[in-house]
VEXMAR-849319 format. One record per residue (C-alpha): y, z, x. Coordinates in Angstrom, 1 decimal, decimal comma. Example, Ala and Ser with C-alpha at 12.3 -4.5 7.8 and 13.67 -1.06 7.14 Angstrom:
! VEXMAR-849319
<site v="-4,5" w="7,8" u="12,3"/>
<site v="-1,1" w="7,1" u="13,7"/>
END
This chain:
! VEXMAR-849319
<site v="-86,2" w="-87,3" u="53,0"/>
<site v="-82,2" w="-87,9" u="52,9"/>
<site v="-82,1" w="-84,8" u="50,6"/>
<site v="-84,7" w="-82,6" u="52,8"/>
<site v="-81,8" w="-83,3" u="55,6"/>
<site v="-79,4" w="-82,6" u="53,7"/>
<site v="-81,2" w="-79,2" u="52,3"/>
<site v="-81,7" w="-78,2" u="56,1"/>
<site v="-78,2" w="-79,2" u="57,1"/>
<site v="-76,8" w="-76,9" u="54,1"/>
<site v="-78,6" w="-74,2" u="55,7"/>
<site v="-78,1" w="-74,3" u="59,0"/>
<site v="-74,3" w="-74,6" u="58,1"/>
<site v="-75,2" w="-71,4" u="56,2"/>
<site v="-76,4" w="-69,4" u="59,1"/>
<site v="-74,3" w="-70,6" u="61,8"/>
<site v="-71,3" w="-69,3" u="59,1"/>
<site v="-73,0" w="-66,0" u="58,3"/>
<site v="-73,8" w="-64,9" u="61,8"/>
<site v="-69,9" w="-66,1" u="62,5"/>
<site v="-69,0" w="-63,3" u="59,6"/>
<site v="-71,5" w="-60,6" u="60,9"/>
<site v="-69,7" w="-61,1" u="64,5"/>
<site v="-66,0" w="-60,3" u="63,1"/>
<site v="-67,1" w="-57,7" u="60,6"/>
<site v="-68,7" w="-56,1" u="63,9"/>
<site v="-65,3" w="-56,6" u="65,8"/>
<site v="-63,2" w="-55,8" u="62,6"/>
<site v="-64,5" w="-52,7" u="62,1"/>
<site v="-63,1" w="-50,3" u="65,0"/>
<site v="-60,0" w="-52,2" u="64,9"/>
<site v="-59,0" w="-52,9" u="61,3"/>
<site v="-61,8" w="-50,5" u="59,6"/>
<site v="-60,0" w="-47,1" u="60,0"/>
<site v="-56,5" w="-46,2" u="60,4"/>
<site v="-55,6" w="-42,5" u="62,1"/>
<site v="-52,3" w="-41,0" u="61,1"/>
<site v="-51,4" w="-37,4" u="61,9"/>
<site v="-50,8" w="-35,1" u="58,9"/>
<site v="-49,2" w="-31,7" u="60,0"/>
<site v="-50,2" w="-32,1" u="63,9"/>
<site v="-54,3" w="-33,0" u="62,3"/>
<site v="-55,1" w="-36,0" u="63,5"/>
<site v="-57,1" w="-38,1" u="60,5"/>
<site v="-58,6" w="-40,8" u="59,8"/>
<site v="-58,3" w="-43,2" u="56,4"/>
<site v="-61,2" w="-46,4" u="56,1"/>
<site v="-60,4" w="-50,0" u="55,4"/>
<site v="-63,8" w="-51,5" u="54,7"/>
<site v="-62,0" w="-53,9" u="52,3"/>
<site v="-60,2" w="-55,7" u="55,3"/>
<site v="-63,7" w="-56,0" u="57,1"/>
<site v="-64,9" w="-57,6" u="54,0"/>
<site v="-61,5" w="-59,8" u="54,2"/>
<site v="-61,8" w="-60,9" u="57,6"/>
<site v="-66,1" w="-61,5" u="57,6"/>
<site v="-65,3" w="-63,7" u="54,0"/>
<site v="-62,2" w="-65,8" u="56,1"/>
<site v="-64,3" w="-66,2" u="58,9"/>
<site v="-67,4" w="-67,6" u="56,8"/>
<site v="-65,3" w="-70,1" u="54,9"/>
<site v="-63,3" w="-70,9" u="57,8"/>
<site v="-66,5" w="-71,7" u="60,4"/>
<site v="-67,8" w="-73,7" u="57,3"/>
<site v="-64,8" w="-75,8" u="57,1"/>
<site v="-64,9" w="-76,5" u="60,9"/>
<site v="-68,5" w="-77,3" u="61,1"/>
<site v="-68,6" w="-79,9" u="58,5"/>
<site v="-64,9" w="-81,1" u="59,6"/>
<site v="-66,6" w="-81,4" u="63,1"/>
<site v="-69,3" w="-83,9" u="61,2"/>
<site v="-66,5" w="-85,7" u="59,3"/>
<site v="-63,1" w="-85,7" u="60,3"/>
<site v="-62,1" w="-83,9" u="63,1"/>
<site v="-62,7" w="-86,4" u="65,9"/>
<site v="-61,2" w="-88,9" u="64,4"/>
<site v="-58,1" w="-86,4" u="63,9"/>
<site v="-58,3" w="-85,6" u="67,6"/>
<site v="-58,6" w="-89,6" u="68,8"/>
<site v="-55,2" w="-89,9" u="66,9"/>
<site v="-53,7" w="-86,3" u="68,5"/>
<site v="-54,7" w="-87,3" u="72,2"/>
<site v="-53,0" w="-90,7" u="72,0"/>
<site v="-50,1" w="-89,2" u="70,0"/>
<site v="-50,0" w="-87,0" u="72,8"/>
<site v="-50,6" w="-89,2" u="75,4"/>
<site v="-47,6" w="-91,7" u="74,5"/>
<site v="-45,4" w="-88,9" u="74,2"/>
<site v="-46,2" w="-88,0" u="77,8"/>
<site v="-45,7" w="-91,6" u="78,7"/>
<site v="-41,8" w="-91,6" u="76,9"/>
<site v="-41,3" w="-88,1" u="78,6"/>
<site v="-42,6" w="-89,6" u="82,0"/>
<site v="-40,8" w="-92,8" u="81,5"/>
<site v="-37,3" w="-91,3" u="80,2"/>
<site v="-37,6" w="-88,5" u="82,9"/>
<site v="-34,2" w="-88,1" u="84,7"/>
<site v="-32,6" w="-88,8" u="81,1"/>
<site v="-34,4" w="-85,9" u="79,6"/>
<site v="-33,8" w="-83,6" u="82,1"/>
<site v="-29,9" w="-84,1" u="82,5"/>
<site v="-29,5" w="-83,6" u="78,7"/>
<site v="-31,7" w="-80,5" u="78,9"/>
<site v="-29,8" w="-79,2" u="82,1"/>
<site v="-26,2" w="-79,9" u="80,3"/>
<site v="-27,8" w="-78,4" u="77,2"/>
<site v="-28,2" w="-75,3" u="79,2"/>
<site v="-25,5" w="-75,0" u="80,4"/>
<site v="-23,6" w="-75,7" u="77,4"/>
<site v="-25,8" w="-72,8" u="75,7"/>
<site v="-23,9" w="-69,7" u="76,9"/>
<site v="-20,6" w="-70,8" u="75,6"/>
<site v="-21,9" w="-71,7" u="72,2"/>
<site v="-21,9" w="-69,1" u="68,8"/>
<site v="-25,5" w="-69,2" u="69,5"/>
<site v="-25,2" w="-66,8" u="72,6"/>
<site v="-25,1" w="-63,1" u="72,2"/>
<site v="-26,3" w="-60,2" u="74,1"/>
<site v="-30,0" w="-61,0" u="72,4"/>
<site v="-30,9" w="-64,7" u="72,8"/>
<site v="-28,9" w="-64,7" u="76,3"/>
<site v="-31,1" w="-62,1" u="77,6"/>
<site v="-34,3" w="-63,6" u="76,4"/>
<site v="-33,4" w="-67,0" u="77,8"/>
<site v="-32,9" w="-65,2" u="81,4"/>
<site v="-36,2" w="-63,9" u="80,0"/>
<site v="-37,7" w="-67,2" u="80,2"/>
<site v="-36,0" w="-68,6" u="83,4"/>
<site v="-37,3" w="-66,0" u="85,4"/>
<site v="-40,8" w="-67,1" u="84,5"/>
<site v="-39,7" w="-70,8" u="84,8"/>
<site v="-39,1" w="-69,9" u="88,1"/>
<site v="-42,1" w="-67,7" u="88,7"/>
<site v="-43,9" w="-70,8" u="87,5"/>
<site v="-42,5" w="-72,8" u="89,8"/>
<site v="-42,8" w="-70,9" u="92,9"/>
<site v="-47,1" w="-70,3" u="92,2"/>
<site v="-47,0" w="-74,4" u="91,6"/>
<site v="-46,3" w="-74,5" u="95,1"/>
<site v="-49,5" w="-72,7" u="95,7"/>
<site v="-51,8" w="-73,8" u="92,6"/>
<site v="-50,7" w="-77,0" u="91,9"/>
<site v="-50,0" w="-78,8" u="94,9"/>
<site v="-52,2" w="-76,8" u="97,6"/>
<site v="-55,3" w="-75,7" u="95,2"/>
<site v="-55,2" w="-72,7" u="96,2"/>
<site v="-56,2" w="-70,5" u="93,1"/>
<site v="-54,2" w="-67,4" u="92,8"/>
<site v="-54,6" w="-64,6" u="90,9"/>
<site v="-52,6" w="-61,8" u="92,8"/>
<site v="-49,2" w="-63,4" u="93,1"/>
<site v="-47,3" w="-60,4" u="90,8"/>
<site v="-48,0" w="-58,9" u="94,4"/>
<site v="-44,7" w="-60,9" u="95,5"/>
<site v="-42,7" w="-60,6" u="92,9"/>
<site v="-43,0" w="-57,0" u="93,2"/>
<site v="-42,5" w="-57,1" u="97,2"/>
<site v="-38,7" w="-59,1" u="96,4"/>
<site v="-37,8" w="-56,3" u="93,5"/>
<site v="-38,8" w="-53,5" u="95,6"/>
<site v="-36,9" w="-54,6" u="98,5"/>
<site v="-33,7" w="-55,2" u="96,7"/>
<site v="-33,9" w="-52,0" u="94,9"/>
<site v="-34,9" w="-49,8" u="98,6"/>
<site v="-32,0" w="-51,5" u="100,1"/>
<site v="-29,0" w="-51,7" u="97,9"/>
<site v="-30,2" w="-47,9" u="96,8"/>
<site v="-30,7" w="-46,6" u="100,5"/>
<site v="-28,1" w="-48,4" u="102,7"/>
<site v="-25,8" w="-49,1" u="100,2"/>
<site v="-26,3" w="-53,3" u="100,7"/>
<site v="-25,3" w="-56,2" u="98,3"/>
<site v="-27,4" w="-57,9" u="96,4"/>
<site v="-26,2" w="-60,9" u="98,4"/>
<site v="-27,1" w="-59,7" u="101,6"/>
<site v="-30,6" w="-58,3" u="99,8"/>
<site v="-31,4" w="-61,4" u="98,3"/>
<site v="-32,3" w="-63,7" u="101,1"/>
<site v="-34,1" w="-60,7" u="102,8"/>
<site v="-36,4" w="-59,7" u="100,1"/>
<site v="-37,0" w="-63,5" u="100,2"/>
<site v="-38,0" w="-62,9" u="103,6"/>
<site v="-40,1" w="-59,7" u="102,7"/>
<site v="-42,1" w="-61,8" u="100,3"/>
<site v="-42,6" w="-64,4" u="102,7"/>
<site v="-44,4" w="-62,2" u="105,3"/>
<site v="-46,3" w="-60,5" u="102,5"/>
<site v="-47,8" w="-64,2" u="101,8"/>
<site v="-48,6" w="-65,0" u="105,5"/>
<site v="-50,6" w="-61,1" u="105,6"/>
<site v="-52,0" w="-62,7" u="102,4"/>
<site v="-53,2" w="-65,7" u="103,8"/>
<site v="-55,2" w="-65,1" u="107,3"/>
<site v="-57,7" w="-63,5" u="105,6"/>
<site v="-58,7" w="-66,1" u="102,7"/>
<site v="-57,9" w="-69,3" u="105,3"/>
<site v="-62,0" w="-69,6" u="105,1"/>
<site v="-62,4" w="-69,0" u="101,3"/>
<site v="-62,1" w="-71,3" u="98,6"/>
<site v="-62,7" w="-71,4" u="94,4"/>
<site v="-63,7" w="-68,0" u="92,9"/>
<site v="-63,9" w="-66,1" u="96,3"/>
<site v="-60,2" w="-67,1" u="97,0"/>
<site v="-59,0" w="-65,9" u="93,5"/>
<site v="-60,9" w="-62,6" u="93,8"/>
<site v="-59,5" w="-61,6" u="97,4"/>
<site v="-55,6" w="-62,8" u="96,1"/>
<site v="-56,4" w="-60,3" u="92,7"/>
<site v="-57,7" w="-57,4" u="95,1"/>
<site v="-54,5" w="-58,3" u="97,4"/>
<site v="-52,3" w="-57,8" u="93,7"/>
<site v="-54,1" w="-54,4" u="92,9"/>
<site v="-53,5" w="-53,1" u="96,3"/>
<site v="-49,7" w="-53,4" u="96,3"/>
<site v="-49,3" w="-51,8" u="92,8"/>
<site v="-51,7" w="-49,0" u="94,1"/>
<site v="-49,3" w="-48,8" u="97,5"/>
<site v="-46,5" w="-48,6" u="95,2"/>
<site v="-47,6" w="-46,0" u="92,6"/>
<site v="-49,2" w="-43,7" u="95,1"/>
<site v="-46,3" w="-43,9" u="97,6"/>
<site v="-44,1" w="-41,2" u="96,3"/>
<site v="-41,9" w="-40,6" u="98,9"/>
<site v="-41,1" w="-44,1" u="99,7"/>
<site v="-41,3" w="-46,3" u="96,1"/>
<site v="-41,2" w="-43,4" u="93,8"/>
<site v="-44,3" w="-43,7" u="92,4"/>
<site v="-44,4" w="-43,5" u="89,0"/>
<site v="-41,4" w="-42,6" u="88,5"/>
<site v="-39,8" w="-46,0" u="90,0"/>
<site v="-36,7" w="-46,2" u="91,2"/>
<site v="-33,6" w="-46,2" u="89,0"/>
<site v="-30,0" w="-46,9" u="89,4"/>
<site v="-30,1" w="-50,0" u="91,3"/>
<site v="-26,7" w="-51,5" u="91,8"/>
<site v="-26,0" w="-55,0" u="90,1"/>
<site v="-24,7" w="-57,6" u="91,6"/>
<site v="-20,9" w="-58,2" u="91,8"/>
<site v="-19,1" w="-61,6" u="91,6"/>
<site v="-19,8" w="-63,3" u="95,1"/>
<site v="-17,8" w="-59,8" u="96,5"/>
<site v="-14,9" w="-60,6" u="94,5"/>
<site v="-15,1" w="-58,8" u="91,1"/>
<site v="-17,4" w="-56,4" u="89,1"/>
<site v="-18,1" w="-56,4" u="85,8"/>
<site v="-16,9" w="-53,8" u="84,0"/>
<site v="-13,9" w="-52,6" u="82,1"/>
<site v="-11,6" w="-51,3" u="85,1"/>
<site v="-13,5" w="-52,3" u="88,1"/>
<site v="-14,9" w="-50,1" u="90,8"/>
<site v="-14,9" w="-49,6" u="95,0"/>
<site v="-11,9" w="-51,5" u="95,4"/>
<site v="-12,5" w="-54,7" u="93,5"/>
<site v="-10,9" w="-55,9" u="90,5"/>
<site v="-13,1" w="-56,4" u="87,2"/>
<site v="-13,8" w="-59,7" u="86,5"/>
<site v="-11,5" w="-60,4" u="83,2"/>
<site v="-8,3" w="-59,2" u="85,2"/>
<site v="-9,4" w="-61,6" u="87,8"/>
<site v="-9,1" w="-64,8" u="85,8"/>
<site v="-7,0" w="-63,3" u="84,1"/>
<site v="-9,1" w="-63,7" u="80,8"/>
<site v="-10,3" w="-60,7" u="77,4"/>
<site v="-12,2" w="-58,8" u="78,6"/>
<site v="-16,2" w="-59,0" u="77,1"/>
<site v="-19,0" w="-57,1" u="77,4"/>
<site v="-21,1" w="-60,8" u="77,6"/>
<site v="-19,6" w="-61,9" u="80,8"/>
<site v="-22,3" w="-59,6" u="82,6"/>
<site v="-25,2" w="-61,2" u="80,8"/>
<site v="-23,2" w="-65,0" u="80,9"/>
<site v="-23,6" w="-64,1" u="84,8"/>
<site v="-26,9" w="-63,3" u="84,7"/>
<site v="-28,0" w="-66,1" u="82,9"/>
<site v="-26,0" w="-68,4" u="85,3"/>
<site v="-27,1" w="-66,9" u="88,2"/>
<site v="-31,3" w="-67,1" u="87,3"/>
<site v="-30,4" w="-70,6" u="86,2"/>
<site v="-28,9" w="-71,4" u="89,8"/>
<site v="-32,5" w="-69,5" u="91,1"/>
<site v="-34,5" w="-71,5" u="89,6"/>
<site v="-32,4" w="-75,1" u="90,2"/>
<site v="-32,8" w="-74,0" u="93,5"/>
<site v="-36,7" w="-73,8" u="93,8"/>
<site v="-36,9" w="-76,8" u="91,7"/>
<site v="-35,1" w="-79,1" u="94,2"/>
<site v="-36,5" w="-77,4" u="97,0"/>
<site v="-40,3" w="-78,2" u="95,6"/>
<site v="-39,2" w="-81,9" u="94,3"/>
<site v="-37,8" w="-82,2" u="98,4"/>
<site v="-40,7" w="-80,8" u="99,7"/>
<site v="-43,7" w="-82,6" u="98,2"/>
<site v="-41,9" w="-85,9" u="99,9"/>
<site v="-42,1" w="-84,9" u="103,1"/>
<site v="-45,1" w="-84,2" u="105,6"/>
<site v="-46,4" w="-80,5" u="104,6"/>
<site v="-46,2" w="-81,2" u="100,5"/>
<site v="-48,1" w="-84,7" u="100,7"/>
<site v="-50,5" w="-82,0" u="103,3"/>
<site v="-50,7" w="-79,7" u="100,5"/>
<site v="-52,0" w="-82,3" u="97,7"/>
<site v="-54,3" w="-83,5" u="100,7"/>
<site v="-55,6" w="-80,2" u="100,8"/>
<site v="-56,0" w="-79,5" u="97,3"/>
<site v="-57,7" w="-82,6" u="96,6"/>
<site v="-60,6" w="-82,7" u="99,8"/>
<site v="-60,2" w="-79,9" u="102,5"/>
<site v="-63,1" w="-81,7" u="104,6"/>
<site v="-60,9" w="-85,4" u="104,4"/>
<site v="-57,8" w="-83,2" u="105,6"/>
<site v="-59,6" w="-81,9" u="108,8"/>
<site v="-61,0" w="-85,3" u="109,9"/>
<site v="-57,6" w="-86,2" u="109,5"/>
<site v="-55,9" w="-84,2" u="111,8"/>
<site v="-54,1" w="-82,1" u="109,1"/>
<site v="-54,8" w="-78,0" u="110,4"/>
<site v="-55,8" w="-76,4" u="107,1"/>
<site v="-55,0" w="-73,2" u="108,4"/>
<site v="-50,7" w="-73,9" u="108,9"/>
<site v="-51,3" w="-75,5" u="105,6"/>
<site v="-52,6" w="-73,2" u="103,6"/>
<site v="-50,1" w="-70,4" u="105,0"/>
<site v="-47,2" w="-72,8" u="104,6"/>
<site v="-48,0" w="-72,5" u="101,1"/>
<site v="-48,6" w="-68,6" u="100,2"/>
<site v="-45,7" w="-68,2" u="102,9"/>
<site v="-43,1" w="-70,7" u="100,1"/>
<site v="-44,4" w="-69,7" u="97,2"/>
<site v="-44,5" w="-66,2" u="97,9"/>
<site v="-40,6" w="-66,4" u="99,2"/>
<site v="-39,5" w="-67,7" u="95,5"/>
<site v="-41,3" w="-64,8" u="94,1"/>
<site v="-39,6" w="-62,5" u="96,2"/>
<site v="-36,2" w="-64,0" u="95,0"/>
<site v="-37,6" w="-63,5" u="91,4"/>
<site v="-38,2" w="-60,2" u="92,0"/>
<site v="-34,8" w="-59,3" u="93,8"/>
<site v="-33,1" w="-60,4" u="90,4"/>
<site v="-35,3" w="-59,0" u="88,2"/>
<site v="-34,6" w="-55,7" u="89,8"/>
<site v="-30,9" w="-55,8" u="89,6"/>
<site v="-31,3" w="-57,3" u="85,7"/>
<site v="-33,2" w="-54,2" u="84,9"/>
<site v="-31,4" w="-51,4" u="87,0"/>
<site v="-35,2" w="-49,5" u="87,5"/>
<site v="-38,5" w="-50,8" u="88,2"/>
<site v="-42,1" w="-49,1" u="88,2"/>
<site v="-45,5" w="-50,2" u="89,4"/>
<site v="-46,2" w="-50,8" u="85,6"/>
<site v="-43,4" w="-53,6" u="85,7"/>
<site v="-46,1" w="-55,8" u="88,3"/>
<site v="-49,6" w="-55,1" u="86,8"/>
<site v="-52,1" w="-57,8" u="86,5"/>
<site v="-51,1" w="-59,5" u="83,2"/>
<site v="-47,9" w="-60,2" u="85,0"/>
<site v="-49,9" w="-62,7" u="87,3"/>
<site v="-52,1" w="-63,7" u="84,2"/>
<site v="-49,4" w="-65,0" u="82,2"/>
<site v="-47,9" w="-66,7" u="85,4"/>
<site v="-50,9" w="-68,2" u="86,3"/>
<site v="-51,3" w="-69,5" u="82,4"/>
<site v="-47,9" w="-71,2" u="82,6"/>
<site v="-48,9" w="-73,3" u="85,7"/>
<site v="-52,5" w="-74,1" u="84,1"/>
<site v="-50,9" w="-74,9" u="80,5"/>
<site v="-47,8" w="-76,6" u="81,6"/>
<site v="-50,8" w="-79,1" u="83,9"/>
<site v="-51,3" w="-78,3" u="87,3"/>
<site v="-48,6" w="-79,7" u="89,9"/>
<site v="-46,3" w="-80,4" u="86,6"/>
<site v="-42,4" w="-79,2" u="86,6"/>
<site v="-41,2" w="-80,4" u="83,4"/>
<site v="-44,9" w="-78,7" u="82,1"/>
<site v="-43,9" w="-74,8" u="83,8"/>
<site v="-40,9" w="-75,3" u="81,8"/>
<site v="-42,5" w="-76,1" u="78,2"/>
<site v="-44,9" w="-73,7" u="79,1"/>
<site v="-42,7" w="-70,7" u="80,2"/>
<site v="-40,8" w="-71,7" u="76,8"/>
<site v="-44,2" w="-71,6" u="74,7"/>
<site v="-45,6" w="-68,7" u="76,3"/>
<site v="-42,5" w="-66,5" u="76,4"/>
<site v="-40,7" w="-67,6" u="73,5"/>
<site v="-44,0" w="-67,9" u="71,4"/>
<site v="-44,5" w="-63,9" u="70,8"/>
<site v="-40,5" w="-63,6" u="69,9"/>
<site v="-40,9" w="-66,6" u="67,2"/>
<site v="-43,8" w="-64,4" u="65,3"/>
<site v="-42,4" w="-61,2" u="65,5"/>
<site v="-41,8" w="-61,0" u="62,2"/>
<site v="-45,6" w="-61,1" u="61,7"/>
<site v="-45,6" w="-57,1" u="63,1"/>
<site v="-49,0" w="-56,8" u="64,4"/>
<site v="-50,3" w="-60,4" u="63,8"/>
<site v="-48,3" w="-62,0" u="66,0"/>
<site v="-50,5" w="-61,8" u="68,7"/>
<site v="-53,2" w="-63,0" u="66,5"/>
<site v="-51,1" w="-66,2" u="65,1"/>
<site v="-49,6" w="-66,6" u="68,9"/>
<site v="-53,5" w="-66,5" u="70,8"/>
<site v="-54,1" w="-69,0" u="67,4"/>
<site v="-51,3" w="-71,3" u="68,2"/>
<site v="-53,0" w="-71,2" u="72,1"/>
<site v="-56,1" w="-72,3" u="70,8"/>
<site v="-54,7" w="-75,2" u="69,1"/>
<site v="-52,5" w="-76,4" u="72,5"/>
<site v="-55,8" w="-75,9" u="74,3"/>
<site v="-57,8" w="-78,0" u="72,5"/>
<site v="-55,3" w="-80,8" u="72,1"/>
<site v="-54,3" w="-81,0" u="75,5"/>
<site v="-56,9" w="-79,3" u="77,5"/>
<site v="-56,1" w="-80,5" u="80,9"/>
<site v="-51,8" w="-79,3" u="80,5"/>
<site v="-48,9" w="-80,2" u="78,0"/>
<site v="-47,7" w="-82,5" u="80,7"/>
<site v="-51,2" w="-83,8" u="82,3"/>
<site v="-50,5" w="-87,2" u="83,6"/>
<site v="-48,0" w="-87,2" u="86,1"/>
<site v="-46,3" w="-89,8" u="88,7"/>
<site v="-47,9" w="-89,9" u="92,0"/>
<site v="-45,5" w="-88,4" u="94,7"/>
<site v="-45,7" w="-91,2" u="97,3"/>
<site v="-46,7" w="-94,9" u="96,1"/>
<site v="-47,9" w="-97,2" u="98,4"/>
<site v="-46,2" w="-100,2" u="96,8"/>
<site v="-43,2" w="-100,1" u="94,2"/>
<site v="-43,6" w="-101,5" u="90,6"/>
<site v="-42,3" w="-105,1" u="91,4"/>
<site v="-45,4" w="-104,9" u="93,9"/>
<site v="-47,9" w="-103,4" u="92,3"/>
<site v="-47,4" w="-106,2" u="89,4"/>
<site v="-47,0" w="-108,9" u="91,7"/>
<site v="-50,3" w="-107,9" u="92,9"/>
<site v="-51,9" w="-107,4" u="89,6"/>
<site v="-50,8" w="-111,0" u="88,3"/>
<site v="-52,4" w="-112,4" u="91,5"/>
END
């Protein structure tokens, strides 16, 4: 009987592994089957069948391998990952404020380190701007609940703002700054009367419409955004008014070398840059870490954890919830006001919906209300695609495998368990208690 079982278990291995092939040569074959290349302006067309064949034989053995590792050694494997992982969160959560002032002095000490040049400073400005994106839709998703799918909307509001101002009436980007904050922040309040009764699926599908309209506003308002075309030229930001950054300096002000009397280089633009998205994102850090302490934060995780509770409890959902998309949507804005004056032009096809995909992935993979997990996420997700480049066209294949992977060890965040924001009782307390 033993070997009967075993006979039927071969099999059905078999056919769970063959039907596992037949599905990727199906999907292999328009994408990795033929190969078009133009040959005196004829477009033509060369087959591959051999890398269908490749990819249906790798996906057989490999399904055949997980199956029976799922029977034998896999959950024992994944018992020993999810306490690994779990005691690292506990030394992260226990080590905190260590942790983060060595990572803070480590990035600040990165600039002036034979590390920097023009390359890795600009992709770590790269990644700050979504730490900071990240951190801003926390606000919303993580401590309010509220599921957002539209908030690229925002971020485009700030950079458009900047760029309309500084290019029309000639204003700083100091003076633009705080006002496509402002901008932002009414474009979230607009945003939230009309989902204040929605919740779940219904609430992300109105915010993703809401995302969709202002890049269809912006690409079909020619006379006003451009268009298509986007708007180029946008000034960049001098130093606080005192200095520019160029070679000899512009409109009256010294360039910044003669100022501090110092060689002139080419990366003391980008050194700014990255200085400046740091400060940005510091900012909406220990304005969020403030925040959730007082009143409306602790409102927000009420909200997001029971709407019903909140309302029997005096708490007015409605101020809430717009108190939220109003804050979150202001940090975007900022976002967006230096991404515009980073780039010098910006398009409707700089804010499509991937944009609020990828945002909306950091929150989710970095575990929902977490700001130490936006940041290893923004690193993972931004960084990850630049660490398999060298793979040419599989590195989004080994980067959505390496996703997988994070997924299924730590499903619920890479920094899932998190400290409470208000305790009832201190530690000395809550032991004193427990030994009673």
């Amino acid at each position: 009987m033993s070997v009967q079982n075993q006979k039927l278990d071969m099999l059905s291995l078999l056919k769970e592994a063959g039907l596992a092939a037949l599905i990727a040569a199906a999907l292999a074959l328009p994408l990795a089957g033929f190969k078009t290349f133009d040959v005196n302006g004829t477009l033509t067309a060369e087959t591959r069948f051999n890398w269908v064949l490749v990819a249906a034989v790798v996906v057989f053995f490999g399904r055949m391998a997980i199956s029976i590792g799922q029977k034998t050694f896999f959950p024992s494997m994944g018992q020993a990952a999810g306490g690994a992982a779990g005691s690292i969160g506990d030394v992260i959560n226990q080590n905190r404020t260590l942790l983060l002032c060595l990572l803070l002095a480590a990035v600040i000490i990165f600039p002036f380190t034979p590390m920097a040049n023009r390359h890795s400073l600009d992709l770590a400005v790269y990644v700050l701007i979504y730490v900071m994106l990240g951190w801003g839709l926390n606000i919303v998703v993580g401590l309010a609940g509220l599921l957002d799918l539209g908030y690229v909307a925002f971020y485009a509001v700030g950079a458009y703002s900047y760029a309309l101002l500084a290019t029309t009436y000639d204003l700083s980007f100091w003076i633009c700054l705080p006002l496509a904050g402002i901008f932002a922040a009414s474009f979230g309040i607009i945003l939230g009367f009309p989902v204040l009764r929605l919740r779940g699926d219904y609430l992300a599908i109105v915010t993703l419409g809401f995302g969709e309209i202002i890049r269809v506003v912006l690409l079909n308002w020619y006379e006003f955004t451009g268009g298509p075309d986007g708007i180029s030229s946008i000034p960049k930001p001098t130093f606080f008014g005192l200095a520019e950054f160029s070679r000899s300096g512009s409109d009256g002000l010294p360039p910044f070398h003669e100022l501090f009397g110092i060689e002139y280089s080419s990366l003391h633009k980008f050194m700014f840059f990255y200085f400046l998205i740091l400060a940005l994102a510091l900012v909406t850090n220990l304005f969020t870490l403030r925040i959730r302490k007082l009143p409306v934060g602790r409102a927000w995780e009420a909200l997001r954890e029971d709407e019903t509770a909140c309302r029997s409890l005096g708490i007015n959902p409605t101020n809430t919830k717009l108190s939220a998309f109003a804050i979150g949507a202001m940090f975007a804005g900022f976002a967006g006001s230096f991404f515009a004056t980073r780039q010098g032009f910006i398009s409707p096809e700089s804010f499509t919906f991937i944009e609020s995909a990828i945002i909306l992935a950091i929150v989710v993979l970095g575990g929902m209300g977490s700001q130490v997990g936006v940041v290893l996420a923004s690193i993972v997700l931004v960084l990850g695609p630049e660490i398999f480049r060298e793979l040419a066209e599989y590195r989004m294949l080994a980067f959505g495998g390496l996703m997988v992977l994070v997924m299924v060890w730590k499903p619920k965040g890479l920094m899932s368990k998190r400290n409470p924001t208000v305790l009832m009782h201190n530690d000395t307390n809550a032991k004193q208690g427990a030994a009673k």
